[in-house]
N, CA, C and O atoms as CSV, one atom per row, in Angstrom:
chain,resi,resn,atom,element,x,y,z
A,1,UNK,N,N,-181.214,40.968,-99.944
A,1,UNK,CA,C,-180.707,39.623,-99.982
A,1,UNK,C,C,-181.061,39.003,-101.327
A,1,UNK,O,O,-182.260,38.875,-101.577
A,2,UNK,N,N,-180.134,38.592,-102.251
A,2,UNK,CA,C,-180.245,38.189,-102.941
A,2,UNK,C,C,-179.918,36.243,-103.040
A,2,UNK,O,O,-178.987,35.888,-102.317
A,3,UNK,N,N,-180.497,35.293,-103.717
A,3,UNK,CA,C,-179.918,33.918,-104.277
A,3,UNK,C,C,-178.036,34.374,-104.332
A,3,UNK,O,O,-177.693,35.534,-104.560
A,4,UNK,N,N,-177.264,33.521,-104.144
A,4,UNK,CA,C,-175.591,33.246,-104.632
A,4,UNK,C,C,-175.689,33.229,-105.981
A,4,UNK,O,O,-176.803,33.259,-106.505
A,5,UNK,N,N,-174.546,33.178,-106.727
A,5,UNK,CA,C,-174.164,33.276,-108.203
A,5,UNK,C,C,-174.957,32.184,-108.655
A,5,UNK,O,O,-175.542,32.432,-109.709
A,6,UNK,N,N,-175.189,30.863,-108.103
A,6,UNK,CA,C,-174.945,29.780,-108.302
A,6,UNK,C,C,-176.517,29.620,-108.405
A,6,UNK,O,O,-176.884,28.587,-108.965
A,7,UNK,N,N,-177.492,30.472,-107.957
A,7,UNK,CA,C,-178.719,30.289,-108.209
A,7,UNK,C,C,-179.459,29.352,-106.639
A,7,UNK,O,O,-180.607,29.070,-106.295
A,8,UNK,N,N,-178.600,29.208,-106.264
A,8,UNK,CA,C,-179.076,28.338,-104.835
A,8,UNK,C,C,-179.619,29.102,-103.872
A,8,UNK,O,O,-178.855,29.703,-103.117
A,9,UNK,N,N,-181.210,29.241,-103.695
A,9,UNK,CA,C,-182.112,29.886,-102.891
A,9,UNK,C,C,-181.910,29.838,-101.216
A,9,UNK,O,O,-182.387,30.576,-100.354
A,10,UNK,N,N,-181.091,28.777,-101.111
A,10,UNK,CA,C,-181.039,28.555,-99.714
A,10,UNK,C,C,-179.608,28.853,-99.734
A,10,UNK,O,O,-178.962,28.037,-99.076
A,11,UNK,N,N,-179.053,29.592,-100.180
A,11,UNK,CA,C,-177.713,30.861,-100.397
A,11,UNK,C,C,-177.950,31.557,-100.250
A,11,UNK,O,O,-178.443,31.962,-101.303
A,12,UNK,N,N,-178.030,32.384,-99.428
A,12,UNK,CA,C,-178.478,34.112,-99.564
A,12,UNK,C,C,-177.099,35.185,-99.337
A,12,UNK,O,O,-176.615,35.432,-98.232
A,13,UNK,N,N,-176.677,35.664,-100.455
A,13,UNK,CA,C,-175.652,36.226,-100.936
A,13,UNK,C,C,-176.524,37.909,-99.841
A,13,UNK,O,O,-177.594,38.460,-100.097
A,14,UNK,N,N,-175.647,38.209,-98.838
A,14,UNK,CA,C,-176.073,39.282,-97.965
A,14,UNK,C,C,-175.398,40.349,-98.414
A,14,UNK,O,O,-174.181,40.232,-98.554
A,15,UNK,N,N,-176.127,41.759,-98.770
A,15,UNK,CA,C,-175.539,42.697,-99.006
A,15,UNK,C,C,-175.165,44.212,-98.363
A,15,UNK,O,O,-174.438,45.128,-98.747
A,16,UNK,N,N,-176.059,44.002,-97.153
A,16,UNK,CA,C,-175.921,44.777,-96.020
A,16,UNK,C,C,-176.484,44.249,-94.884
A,16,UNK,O,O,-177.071,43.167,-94.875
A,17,UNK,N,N,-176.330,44.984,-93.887
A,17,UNK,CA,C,-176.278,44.294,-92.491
A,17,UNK,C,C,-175.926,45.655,-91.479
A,17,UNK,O,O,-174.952,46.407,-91.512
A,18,UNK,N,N,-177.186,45.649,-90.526
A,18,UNK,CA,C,-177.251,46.349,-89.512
A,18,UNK,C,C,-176.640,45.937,-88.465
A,18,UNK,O,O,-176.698,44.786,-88.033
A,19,UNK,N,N,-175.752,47.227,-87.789
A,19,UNK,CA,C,-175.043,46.887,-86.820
A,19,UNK,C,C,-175.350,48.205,-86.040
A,19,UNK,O,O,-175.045,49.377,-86.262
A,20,UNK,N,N,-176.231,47.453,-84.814
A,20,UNK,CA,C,-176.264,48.567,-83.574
A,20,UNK,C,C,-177.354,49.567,-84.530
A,20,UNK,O,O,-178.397,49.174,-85.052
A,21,UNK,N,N,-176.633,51.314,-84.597
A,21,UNK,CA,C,-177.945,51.875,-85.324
A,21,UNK,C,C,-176.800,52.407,-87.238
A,21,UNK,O,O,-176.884,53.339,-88.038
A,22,UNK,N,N,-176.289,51.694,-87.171
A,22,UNK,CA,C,-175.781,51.883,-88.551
A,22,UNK,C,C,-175.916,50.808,-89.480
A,22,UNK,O,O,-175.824,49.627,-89.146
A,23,UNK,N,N,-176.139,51.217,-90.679
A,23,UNK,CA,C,-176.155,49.745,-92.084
A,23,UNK,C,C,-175.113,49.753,-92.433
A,23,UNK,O,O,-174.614,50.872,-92.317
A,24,UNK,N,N,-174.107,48.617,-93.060
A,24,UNK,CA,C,-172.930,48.429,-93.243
A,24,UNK,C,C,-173.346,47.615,-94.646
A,24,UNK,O,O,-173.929,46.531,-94.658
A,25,UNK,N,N,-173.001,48.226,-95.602
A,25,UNK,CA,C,-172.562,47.806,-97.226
A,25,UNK,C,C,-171.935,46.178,-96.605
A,25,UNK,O,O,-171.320,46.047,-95.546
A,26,UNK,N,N,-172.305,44.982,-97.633
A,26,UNK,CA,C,-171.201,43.961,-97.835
A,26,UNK,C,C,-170.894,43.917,-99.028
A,26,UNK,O,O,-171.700,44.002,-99.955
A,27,UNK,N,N,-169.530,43.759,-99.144
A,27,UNK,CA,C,-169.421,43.615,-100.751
A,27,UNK,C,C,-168.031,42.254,-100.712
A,27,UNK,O,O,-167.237,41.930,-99.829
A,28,UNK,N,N,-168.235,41.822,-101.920
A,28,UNK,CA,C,-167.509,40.307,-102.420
A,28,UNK,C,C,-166.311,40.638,-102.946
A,28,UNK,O,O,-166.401,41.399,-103.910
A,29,UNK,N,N,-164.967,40.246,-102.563
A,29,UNK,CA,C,-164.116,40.335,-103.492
A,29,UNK,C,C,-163.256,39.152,-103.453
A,29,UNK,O,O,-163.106,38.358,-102.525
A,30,UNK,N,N,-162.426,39.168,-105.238
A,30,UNK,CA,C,-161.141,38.466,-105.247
A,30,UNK,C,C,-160.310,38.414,-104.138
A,30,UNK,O,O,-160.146,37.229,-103.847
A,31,UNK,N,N,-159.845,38.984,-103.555
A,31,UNK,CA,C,-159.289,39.103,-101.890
A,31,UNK,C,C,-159.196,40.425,-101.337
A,31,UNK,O,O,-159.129,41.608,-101.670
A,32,UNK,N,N,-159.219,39.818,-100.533
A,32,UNK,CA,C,-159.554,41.041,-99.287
A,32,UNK,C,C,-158.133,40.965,-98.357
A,32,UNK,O,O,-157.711,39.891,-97.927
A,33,UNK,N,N,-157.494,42.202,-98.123
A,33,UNK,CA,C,-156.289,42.372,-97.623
A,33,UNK,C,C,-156.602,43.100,-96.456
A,33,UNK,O,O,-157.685,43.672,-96.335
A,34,UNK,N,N,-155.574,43.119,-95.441
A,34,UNK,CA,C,-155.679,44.345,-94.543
A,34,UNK,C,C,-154.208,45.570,-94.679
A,34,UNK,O,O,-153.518,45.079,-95.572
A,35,UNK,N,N,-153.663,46.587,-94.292
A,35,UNK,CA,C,-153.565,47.403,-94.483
A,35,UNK,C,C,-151.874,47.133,-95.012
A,35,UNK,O,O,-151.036,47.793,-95.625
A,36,UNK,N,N,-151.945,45.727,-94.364
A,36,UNK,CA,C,-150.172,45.704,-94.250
A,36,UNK,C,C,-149.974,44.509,-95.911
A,36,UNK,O,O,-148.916,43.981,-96.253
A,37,UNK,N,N,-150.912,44.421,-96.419
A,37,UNK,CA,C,-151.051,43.546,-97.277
A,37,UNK,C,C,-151.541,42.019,-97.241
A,37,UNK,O,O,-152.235,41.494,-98.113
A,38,UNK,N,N,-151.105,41.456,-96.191
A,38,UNK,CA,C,-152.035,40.583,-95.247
A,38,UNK,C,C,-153.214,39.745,-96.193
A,38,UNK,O,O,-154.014,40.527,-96.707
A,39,UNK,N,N,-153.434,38.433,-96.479
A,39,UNK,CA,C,-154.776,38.720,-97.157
A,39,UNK,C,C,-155.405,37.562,-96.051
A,39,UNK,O,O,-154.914,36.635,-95.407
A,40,UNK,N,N,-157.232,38.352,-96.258
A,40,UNK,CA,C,-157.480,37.732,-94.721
A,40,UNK,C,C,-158.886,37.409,-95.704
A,40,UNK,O,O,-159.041,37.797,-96.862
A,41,UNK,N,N,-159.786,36.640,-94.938
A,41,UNK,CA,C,-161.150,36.170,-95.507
A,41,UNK,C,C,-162.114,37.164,-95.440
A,41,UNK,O,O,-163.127,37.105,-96.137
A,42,UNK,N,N,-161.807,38.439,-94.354
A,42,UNK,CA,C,-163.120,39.365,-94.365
A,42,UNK,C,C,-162.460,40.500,-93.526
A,42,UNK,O,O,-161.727,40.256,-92.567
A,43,UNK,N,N,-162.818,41.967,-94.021
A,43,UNK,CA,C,-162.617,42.810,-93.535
A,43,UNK,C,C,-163.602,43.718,-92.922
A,43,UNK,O,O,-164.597,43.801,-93.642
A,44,UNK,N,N,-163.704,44.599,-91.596
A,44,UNK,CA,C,-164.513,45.704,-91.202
A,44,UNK,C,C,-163.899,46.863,-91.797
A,44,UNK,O,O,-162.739,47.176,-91.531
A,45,UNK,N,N,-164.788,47.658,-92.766
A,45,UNK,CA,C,-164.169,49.221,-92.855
A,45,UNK,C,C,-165.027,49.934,-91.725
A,45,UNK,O,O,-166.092,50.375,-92.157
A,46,UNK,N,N,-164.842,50.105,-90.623
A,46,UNK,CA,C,-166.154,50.900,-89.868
A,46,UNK,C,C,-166.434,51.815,-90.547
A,46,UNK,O,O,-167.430,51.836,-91.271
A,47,UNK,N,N,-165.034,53.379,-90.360
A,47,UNK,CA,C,-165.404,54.529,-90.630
A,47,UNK,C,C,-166.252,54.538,-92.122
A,47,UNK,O,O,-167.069,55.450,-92.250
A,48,UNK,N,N,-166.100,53.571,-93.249
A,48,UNK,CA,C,-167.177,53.698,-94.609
A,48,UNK,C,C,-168.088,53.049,-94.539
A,48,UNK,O,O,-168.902,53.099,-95.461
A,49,UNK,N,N,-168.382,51.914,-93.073
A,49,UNK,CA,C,-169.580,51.261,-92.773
A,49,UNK,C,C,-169.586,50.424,-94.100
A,49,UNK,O,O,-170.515,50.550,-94.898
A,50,UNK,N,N,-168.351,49.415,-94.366
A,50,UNK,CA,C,-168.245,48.644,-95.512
A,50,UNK,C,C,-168.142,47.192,-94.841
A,50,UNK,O,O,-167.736,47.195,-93.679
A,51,UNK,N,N,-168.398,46.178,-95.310
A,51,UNK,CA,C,-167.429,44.934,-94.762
A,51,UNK,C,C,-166.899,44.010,-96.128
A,51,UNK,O,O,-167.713,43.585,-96.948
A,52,UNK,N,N,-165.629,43.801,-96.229
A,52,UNK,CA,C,-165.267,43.105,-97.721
A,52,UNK,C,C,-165.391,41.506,-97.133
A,52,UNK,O,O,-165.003,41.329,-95.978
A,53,UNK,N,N,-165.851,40.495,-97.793
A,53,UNK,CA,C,-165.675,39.302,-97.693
A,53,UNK,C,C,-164.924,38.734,-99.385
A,53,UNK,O,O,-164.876,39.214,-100.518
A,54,UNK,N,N,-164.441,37.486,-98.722
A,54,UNK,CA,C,-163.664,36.560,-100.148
A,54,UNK,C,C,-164.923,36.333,-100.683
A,54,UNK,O,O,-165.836,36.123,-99.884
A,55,UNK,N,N,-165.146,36.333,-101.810
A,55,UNK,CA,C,-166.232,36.160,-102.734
A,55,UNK,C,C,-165.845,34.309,-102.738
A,55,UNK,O,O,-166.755,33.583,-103.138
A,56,UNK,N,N,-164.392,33.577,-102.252
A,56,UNK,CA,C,-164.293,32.822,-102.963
A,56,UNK,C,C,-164.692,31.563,-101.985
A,56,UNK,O,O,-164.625,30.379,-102.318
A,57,UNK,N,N,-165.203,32.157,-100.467
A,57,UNK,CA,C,-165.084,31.198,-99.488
A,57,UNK,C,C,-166.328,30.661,-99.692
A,57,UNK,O,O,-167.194,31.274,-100.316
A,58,UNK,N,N,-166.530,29.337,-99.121
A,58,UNK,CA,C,-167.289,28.639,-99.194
A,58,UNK,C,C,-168.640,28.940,-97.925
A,58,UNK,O,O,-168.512,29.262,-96.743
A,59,UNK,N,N,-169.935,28.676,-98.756
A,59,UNK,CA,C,-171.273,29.892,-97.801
A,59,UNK,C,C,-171.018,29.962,-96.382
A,59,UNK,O,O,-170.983,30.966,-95.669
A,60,UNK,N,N,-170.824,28.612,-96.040
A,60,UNK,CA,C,-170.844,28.702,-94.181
A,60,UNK,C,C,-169.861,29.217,-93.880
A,60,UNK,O,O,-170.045,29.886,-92.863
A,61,UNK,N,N,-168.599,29.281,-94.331
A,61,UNK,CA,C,-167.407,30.202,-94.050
A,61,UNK,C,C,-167.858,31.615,-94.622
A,61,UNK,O,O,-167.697,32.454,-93.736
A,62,UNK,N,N,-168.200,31.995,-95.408
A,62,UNK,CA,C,-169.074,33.649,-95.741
A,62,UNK,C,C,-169.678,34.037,-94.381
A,62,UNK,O,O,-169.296,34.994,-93.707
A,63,UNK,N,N,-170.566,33.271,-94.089
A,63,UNK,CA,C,-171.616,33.500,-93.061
A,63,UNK,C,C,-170.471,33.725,-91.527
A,63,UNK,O,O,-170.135,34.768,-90.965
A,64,UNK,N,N,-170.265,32.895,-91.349
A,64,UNK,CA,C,-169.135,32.802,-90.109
A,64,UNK,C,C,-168.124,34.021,-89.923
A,64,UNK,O,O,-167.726,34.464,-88.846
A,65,UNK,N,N,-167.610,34.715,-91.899
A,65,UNK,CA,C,-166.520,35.629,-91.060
A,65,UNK,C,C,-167.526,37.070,-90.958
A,65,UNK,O,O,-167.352,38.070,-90.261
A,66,UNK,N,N,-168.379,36.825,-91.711
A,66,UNK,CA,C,-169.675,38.670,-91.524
A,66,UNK,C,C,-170.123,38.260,-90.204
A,66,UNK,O,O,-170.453,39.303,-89.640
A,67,UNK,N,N,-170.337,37.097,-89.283
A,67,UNK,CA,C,-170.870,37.438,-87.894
A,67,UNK,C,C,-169.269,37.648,-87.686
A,67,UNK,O,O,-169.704,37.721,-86.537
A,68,UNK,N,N,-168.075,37.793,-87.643
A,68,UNK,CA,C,-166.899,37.984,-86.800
A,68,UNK,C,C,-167.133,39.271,-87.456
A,68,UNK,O,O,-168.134,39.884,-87.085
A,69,UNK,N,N,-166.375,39.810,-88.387
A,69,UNK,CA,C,-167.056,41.164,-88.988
A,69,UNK,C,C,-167.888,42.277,-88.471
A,69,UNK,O,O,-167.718,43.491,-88.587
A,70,UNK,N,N,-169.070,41.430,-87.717
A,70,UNK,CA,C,-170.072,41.936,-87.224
A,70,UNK,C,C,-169.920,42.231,-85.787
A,70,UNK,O,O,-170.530,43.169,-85.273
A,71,UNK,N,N,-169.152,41.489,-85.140
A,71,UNK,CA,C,-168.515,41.592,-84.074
A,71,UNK,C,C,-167.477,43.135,-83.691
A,71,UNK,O,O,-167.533,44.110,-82.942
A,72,UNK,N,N,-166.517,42.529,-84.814
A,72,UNK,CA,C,-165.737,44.380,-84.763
A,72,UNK,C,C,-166.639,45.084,-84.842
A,72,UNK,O,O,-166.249,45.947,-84.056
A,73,UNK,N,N,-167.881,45.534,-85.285
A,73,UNK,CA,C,-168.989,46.504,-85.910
A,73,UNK,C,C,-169.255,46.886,-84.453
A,73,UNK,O,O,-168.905,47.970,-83.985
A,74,UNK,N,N,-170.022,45.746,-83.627
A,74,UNK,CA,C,-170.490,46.014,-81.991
A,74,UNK,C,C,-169.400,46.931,-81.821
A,74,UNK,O,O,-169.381,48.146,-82.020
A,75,UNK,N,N,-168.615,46.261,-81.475
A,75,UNK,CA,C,-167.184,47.015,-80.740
A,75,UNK,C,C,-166.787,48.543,-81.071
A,75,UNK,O,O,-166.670,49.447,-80.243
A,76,UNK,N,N,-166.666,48.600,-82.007
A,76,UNK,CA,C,-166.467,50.203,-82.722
A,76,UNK,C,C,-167.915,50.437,-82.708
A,76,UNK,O,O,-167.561,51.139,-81.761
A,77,UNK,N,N,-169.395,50.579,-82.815
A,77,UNK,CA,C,-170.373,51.315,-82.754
A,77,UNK,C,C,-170.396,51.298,-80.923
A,77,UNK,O,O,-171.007,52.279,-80.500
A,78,UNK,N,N,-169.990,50.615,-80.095
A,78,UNK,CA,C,-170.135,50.831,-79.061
A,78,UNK,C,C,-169.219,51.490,-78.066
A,78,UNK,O,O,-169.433,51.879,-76.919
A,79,UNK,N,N,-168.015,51.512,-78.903
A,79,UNK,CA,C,-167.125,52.384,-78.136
A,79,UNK,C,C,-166.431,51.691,-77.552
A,79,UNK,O,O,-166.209,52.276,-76.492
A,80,UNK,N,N,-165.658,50.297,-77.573
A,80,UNK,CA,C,-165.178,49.296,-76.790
A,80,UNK,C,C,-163.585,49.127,-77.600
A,80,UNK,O,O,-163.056,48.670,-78.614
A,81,UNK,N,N,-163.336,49.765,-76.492
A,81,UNK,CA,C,-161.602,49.946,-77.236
A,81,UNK,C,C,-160.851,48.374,-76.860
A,81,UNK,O,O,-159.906,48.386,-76.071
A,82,UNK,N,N,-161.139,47.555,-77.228
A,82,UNK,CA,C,-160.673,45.853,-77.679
A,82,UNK,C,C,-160.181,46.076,-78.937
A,82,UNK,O,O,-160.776,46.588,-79.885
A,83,UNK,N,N,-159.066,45.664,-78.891
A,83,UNK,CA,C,-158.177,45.482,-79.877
A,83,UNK,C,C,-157.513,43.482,-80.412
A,83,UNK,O,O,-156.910,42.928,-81.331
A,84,UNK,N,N,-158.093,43.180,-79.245
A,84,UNK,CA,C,-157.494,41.429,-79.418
A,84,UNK,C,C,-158.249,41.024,-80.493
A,84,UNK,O,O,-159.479,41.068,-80.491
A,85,UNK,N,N,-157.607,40.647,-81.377
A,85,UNK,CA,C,-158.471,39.632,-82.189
A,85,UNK,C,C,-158.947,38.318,-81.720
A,85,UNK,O,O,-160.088,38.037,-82.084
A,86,UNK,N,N,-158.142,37.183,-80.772
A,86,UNK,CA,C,-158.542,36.517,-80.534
A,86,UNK,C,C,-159.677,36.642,-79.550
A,86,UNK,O,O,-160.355,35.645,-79.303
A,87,UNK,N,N,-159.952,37.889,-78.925
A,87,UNK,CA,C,-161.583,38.110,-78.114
A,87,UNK,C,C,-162.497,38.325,-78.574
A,87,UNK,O,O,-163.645,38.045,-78.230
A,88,UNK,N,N,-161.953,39.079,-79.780
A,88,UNK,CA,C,-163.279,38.620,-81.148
A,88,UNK,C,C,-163.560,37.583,-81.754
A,88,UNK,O,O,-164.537,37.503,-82.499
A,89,UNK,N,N,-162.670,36.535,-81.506
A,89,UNK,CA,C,-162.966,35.209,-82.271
A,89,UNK,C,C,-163.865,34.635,-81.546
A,89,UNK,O,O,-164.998,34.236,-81.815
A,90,UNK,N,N,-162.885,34.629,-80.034
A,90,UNK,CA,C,-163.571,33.718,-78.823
A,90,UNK,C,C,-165.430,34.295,-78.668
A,90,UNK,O,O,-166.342,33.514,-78.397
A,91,UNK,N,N,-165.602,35.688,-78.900
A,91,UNK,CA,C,-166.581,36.287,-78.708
A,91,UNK,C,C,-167.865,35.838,-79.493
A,91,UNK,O,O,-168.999,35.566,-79.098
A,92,UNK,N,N,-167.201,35.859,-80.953
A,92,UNK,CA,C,-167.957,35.565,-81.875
A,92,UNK,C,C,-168.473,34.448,-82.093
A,92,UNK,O,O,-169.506,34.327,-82.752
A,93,UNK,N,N,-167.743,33.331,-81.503
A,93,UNK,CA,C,-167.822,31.633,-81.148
A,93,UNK,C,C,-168.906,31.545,-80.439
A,93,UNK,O,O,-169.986,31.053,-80.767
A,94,UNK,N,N,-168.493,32.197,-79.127
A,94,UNK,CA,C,-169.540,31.821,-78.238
A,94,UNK,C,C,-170.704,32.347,-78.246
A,94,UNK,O,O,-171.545,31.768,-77.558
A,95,UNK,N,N,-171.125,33.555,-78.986
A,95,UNK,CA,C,-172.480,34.296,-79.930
A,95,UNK,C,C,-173.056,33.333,-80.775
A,95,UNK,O,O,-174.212,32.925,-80.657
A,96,UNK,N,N,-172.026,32.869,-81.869
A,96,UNK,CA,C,-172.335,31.793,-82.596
A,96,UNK,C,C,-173.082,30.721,-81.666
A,96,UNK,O,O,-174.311,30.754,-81.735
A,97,UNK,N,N,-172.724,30.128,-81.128
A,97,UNK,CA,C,-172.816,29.202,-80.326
A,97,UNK,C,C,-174.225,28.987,-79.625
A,97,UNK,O,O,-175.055,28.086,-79.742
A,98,UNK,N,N,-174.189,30.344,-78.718
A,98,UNK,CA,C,-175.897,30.794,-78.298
A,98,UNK,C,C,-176.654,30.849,-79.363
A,98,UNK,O,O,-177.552,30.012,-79.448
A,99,UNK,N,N,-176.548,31.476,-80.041
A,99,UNK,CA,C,-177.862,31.061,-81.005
A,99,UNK,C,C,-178.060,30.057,-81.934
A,99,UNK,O,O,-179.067,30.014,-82.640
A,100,UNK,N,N,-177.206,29.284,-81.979
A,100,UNK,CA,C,-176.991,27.523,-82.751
A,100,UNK,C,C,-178.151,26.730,-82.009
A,100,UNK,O,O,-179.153,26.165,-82.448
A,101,UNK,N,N,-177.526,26.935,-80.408
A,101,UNK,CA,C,-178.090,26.117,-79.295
A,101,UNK,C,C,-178.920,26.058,-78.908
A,101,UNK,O,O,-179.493,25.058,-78.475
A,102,UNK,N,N,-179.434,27.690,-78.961
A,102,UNK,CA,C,-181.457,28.141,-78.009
A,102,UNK,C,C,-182.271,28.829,-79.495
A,102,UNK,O,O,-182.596,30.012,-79.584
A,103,UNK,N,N,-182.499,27.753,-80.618
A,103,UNK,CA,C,-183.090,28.211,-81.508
A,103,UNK,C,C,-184.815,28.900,-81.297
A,103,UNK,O,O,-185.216,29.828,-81.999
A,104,UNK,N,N,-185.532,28.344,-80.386
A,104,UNK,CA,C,-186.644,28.421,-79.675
A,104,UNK,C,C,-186.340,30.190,-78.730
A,104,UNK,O,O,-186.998,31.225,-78.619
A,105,UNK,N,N,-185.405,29.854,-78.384
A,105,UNK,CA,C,-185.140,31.407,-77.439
A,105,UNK,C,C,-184.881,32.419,-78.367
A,105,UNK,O,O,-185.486,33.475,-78.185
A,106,UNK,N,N,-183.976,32.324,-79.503
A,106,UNK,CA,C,-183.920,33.230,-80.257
A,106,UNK,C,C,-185.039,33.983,-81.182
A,106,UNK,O,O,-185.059,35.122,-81.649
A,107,UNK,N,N,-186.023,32.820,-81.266
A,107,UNK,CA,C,-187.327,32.769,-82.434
A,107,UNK,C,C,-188.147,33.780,-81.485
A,107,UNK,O,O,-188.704,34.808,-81.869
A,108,UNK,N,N,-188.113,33.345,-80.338
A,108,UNK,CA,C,-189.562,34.291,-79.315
A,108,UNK,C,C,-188.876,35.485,-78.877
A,108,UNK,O,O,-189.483,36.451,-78.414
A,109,UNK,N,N,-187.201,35.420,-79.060
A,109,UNK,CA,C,-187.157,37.061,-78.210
A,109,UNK,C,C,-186.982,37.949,-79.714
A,109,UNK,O,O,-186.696,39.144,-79.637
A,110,UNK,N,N,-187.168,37.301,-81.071
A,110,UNK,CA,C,-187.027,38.274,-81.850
A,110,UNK,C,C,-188.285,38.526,-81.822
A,110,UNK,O,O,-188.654,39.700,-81.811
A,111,UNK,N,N,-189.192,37.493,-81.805
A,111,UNK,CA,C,-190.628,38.111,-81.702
A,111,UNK,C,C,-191.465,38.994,-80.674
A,111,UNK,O,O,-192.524,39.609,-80.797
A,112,UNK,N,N,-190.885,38.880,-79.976
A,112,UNK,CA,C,-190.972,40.421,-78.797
A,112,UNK,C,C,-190.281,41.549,-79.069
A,112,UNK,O,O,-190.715,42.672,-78.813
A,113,UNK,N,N,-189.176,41.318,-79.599
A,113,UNK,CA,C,-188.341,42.353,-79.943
A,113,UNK,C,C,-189.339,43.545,-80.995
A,113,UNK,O,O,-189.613,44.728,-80.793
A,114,UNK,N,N,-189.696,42.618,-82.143
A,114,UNK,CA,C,-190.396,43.246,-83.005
A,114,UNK,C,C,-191.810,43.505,-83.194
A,114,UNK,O,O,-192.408,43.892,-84.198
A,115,UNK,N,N,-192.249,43.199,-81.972
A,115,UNK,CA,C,-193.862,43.417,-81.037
A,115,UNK,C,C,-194.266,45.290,-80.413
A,115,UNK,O,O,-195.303,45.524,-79.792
């Protein structure tokens, strides 16, 4: 984890990210397309364990599409043949959401987790 371009410490420009038992590369670009040309804010490559984000979106939108991102990652490391995008949105919302809400729950079960 590095500071953003911009030098702002409370930016943390993420460059990989564990999903399930694999690390997944992030990398920044001018745009990020999908296959049909499409240009979208963030892509999953599973099979290269890559994820492309817009270098150009603004942090909380960065952050927001690598947890959706991260979402396809579950899904394909787990074998969950979902194809809806909107159940990944809805999914990722309501993930988002739980851990927005039970900051206290999240703090003590990572700390058991890593006990």
């Amino acid at each position: 984890m590095k500071p953003d371009k911009t030098g702002n410490k409370n930016q943390i420009k993420f460059e990989k990210i564990r999903i399930v038992s694999s690390n997944y590369k992030i990398t920044y670009h001018d745009v990020v397309r999908d296959n049909d040309g499409k240009i979208l804010e963030g892509r999953i490559l599973e099979a290269l364990k890559e994820i492309l984000i817009d270098k150009n979106l603004c942090y909380q939108t960065k952050l927001q599409v690598i947890m959706h991102e991260a979402m396809h990652g579950i899904k394909w490391e787990m074998c969950f043949d979902i194809k809806d995008e909107n159940w990944n949105t809805q999914l990722t919302t309501g993930v988002t959401c739980f851990i927005r809400d039970n900051p206290k729950f999240i703090i003590e079960y990572m700390r058991v987790l890593n006990n």
